[in-house]
NUPA-595558 format. One record per residue (C-alpha): x, y, z. Coordinates in nm, 4 decimals. Example, Ala and Ser with C-alpha at 12.3 -4.5 7.8 and 13.67 -1.06 7.14 Angstrom:
BEGIN
east / north / up
1.2300 / -0.4500 / 0.7800 .
1.3670 / -0.1060 / 0.7140 .
This chain:
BEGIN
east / north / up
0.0000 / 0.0000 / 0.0000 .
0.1245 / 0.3368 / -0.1089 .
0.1943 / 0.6051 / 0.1762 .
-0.0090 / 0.9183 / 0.2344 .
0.2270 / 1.2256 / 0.1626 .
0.0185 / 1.5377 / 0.1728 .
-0.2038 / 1.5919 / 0.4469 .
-0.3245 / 1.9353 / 0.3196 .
-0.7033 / 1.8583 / 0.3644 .
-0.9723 / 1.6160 / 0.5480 .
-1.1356 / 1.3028 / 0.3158 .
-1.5068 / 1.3782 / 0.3406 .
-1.7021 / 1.0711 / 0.2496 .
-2.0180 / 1.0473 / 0.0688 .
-2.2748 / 0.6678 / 0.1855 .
-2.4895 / 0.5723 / -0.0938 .
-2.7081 / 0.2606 / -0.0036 .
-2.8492 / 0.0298 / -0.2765 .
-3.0469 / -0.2522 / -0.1842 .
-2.8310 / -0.3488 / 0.1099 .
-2.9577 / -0.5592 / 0.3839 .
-2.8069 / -0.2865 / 0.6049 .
-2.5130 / -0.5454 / 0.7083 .
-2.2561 / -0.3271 / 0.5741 .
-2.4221 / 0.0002 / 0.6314 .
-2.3462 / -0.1143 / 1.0308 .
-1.9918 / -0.1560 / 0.9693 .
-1.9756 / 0.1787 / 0.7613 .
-2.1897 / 0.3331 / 1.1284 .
-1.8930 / 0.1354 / 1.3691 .
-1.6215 / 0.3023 / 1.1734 .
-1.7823 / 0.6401 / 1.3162 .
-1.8327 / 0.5426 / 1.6947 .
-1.5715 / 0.5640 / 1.9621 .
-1.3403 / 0.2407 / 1.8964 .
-1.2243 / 0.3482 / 1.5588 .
-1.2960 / 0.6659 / 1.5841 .
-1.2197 / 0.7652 / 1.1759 .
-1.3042 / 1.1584 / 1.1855 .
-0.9509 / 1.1804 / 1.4234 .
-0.7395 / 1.0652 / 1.0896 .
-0.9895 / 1.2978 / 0.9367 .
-1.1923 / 1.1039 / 0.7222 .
-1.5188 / 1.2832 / 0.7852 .
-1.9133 / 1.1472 / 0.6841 .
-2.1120 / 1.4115 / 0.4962 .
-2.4582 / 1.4610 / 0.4080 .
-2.4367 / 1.5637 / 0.0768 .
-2.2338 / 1.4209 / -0.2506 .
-2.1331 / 1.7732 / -0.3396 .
-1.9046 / 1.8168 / -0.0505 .
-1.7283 / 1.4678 / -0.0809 .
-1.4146 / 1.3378 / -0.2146 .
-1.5121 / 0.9409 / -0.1680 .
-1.8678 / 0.7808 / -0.2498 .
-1.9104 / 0.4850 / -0.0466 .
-2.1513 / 0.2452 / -0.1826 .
-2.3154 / -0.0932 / -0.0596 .
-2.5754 / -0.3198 / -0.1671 .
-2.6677 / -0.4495 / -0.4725 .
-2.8236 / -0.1552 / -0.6876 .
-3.1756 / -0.2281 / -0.8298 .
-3.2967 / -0.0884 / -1.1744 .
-3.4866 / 0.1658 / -1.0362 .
-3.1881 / 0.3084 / -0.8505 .
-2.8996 / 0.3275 / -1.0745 .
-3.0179 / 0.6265 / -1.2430 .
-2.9702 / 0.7668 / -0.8797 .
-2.6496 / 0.6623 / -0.8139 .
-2.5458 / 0.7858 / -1.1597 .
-2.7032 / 1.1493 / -1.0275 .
-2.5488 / 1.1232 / -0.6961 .
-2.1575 / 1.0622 / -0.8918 .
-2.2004 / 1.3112 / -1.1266 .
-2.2626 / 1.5923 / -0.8276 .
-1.9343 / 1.5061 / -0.6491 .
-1.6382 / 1.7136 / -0.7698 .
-1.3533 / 1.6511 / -0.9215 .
-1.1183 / 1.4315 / -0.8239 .
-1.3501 / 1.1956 / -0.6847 .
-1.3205 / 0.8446 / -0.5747 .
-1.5899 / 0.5983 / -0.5555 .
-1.5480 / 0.2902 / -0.2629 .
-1.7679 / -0.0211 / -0.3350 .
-1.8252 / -0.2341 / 0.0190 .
-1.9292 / -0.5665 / 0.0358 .
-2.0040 / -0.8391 / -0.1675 .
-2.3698 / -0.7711 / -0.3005 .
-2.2208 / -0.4126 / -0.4539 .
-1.8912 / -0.5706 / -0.6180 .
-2.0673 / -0.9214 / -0.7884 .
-2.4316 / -0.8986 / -0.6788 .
-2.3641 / -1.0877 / -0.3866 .
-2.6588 / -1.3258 / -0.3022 .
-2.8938 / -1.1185 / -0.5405 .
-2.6991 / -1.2014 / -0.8789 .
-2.8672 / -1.2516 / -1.1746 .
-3.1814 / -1.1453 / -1.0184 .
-3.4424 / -0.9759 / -1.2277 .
-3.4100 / -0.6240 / -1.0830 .
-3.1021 / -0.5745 / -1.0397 .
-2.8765 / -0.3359 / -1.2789 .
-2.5735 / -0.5293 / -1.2262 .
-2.2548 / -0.4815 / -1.0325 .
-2.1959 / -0.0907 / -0.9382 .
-1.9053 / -0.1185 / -1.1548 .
-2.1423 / -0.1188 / -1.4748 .
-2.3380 / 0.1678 / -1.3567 .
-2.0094 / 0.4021 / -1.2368 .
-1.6676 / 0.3796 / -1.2388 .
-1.5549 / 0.1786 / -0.9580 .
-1.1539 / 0.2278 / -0.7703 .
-1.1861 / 0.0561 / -0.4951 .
-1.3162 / -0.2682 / -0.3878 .
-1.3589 / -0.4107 / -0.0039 .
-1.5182 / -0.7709 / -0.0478 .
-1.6794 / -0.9286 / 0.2703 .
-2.0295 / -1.0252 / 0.3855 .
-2.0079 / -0.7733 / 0.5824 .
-1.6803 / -0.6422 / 0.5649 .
-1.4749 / -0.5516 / 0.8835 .
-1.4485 / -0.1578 / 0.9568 .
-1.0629 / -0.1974 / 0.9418 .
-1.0909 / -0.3165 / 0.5770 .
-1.3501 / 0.0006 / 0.5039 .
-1.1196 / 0.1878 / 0.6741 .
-0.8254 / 0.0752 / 0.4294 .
-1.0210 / 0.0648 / 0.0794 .
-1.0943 / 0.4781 / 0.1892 .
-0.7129 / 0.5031 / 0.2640 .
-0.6440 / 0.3344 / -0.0589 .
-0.9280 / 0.6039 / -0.2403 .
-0.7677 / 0.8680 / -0.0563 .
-0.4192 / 0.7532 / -0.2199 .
-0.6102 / 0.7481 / -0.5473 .
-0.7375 / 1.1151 / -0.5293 .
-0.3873 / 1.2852 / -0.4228 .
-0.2212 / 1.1425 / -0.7013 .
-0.5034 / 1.3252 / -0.9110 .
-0.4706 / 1.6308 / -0.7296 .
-0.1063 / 1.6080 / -0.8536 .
-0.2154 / 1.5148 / -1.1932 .
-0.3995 / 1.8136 / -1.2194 .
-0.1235 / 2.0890 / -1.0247 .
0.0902 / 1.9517 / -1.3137 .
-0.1605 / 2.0579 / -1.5744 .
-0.1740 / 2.3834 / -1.4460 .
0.2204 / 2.4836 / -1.4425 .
């Protein structure tokens, strides 16, 4: 895993939930409370996808919601990352192949990071928005370079 050089800002974090059972959505709450305590390496939950870096997104996404989650990417800024958790959002999980759903989230948006598990543990949530955090400084350096 790479290593975080430039702490200039906080990682504000966008939750999207598809048709989860709520399994991971728990894990994504944990990560918040006391024991891991995220917002001190300042990886912060928001309310809104126009203030966040990272989407985070569970659950296998039905037909009727991928339009949705399409909306809710396109409103984050650039450079964005986008955090799939759990199994159901990465293959379809216990729901694949079923008749309403649109597919894996990777068919719907583009996808960086994946953090398989049924649910997932909040130290490997906490790592795949480490490893989407790595992802969006190296575009933030992309696009200083573009400037000069």
């Amino acid at each position: 895993m790479g290593k975080l050089t430039n702490f200039k800002r906080s990682i504000w974090v966008f939750h999207a939930s598809g048709g989860s059972c709520n399994a991971c959505d728990i894990e994504i709450v944990a990560v918040l409370t006391p024991r891991y305590d995220v917002e001190r390496f300042g990886i912060k939950l928001v309310g809104s996808p126009r203030h966040a870096d990272v989407l985070l997104v569970t659950g296998a996404i039905p037909r009727d919601f991928a339009d949705k989650l399409r909306r809710v990417y396109e409103q984050m800024p650039d450079p964005k990352a986008v955090v799939v958790v759990g199994n159901c959002g990465t293959s379809g999980g216990v729901f694949y192949d079923s008749y309403n759903i649109a597919g894996p989230i990777d068919e719907i948006i583009p996808v960086d990071v994946y953090v398989p598990g049924c649910p997932p543990r909040p130290e490997a949530i906490i790592d795949g928005v480490v490893k989407a955090w790595l992802k969006i400084e190296k575009l933030e350096k992309e696009l200083e370079g573009k400037k000069e």
